[in-house]
C-alpha positions in Angstrom: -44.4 -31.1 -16.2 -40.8 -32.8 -16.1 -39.8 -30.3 -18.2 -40.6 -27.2 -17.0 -39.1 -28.2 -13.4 -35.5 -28.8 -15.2 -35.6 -26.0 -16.6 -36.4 -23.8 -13.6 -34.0 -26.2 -11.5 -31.5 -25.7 -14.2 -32.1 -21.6 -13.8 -31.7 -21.8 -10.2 -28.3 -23.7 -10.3 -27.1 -21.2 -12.7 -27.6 -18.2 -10.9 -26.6 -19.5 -7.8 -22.9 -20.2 -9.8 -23.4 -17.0 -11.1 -23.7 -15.2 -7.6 -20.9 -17.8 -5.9 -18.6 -16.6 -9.1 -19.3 -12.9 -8.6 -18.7 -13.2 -5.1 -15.1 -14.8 -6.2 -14.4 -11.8 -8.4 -14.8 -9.5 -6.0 -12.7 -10.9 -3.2 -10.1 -11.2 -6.3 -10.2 -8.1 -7.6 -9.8 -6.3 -4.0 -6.7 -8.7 -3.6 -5.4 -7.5 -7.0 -6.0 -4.4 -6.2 -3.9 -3.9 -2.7 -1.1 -5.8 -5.0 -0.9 -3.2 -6.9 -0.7 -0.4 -4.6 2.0 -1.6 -1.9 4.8 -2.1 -4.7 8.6 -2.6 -3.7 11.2 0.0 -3.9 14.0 -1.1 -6.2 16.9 -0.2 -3.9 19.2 0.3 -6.9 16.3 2.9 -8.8 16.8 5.0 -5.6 18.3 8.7 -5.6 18.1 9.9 -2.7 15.7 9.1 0.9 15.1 12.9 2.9 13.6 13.1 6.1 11.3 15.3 7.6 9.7 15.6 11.1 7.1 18.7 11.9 9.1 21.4 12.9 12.4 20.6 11.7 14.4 21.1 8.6 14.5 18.5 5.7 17.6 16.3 6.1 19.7 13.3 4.1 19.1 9.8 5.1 22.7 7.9 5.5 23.1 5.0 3.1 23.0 2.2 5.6 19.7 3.8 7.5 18.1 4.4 3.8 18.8 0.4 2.8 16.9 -0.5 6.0 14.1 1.9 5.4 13.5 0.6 2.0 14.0 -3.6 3.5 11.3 -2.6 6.2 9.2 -1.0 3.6 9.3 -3.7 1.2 9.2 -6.0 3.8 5.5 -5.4 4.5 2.7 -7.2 2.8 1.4 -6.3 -0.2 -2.5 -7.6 0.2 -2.5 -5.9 4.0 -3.0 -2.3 2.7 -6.1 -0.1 2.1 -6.5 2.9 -0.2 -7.1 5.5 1.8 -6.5 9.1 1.8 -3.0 10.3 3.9 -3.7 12.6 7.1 -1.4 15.6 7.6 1.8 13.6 8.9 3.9 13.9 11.9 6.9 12.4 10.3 7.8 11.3 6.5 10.7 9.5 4.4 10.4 11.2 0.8 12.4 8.4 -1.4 13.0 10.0 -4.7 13.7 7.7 -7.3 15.9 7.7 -10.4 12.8 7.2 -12.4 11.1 10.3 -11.5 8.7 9.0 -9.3 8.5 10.1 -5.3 7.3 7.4 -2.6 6.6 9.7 0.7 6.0 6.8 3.8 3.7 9.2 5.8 3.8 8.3 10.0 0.4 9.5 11.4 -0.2 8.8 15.0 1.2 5.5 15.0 0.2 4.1 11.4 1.7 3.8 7.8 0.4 6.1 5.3 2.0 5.5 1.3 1.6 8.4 -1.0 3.5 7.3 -4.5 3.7 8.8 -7.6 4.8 5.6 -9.6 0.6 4.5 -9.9 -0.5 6.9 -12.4 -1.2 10.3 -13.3 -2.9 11.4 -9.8 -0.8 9.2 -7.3 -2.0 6.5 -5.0 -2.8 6.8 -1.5 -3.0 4.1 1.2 -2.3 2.7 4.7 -0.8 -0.4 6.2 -3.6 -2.1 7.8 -0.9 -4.2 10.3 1.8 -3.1 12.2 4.7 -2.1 10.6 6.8 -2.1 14.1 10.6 -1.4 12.3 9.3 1.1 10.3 7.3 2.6 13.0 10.1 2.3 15.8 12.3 4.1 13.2 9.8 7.2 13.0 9.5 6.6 16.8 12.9 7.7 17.5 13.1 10.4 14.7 10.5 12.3 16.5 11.9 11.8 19.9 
């Protein structure tokens, strides 16, 4: 009889470990995953930053706005974005890189939105879940 209850007390304990440790690897995964989404821009790697606002033409960033574009951007953090798909934008930054690779920082009604070709074969997508106030006072006064 002493038997059979350490063995079912013994299954018990291991699948409640088991269930505590899936639990773990989940939250750990989703924190991986945002890590790898919200990369830094290498401000050497860059080309070129463009700018575009609905209803205008495409224009050059100056070198010292770029450097604080890519500052702010790489200033936010990393495990406080979502993958989520990129609404049609009121304002962008189109950083071209000298890799190839195109990060487009999408402003959409007062939020983030990343679009990067540096992920993979089809491109990430995602928003900043916090405010990002330089970066949004920056595409603030572009469209005003």
């Amino acid at each position: 009889m002493k038997g059979k209850f350490y063995i079912s007390l013994s299954i018990v304990v291991i699948l409640f470990i088991a269930i505590l440790g899936w639990q773990q690897y989940e939250q750990n995964k989703e924190f991986m995953d945002s890590l790898l989404l919200h990369q830094p821009i290498v401000i050497n790697q860059v080309d070129a930053i463009h700018l575009w606002e609905k209803g205008a033409d495409i224009r050059e960033v100056t070198i010292d706005d770029y450097i604080k574009v890519v500052e702010w951007f790489n200033e936010y953090k990393p495990n406080r974005v979502s993958g989520e798909k990129v609404p049609q934008p009121n304002a962008q930054v189109v950083v071209d890189t000298k890799e190839g690779a195109t990060i487009i920082i999408n402003y959409v009604d007062g939020k983030i939105y990343v679009n990067r070709t540096d992920g993979g074969p089809d491109g990430i997508e995602y928003v900043f879940l916090d405010d990002a106030p330089k970066l949004e006072e920056f595409f603030k006064e572009l469209i005003n």
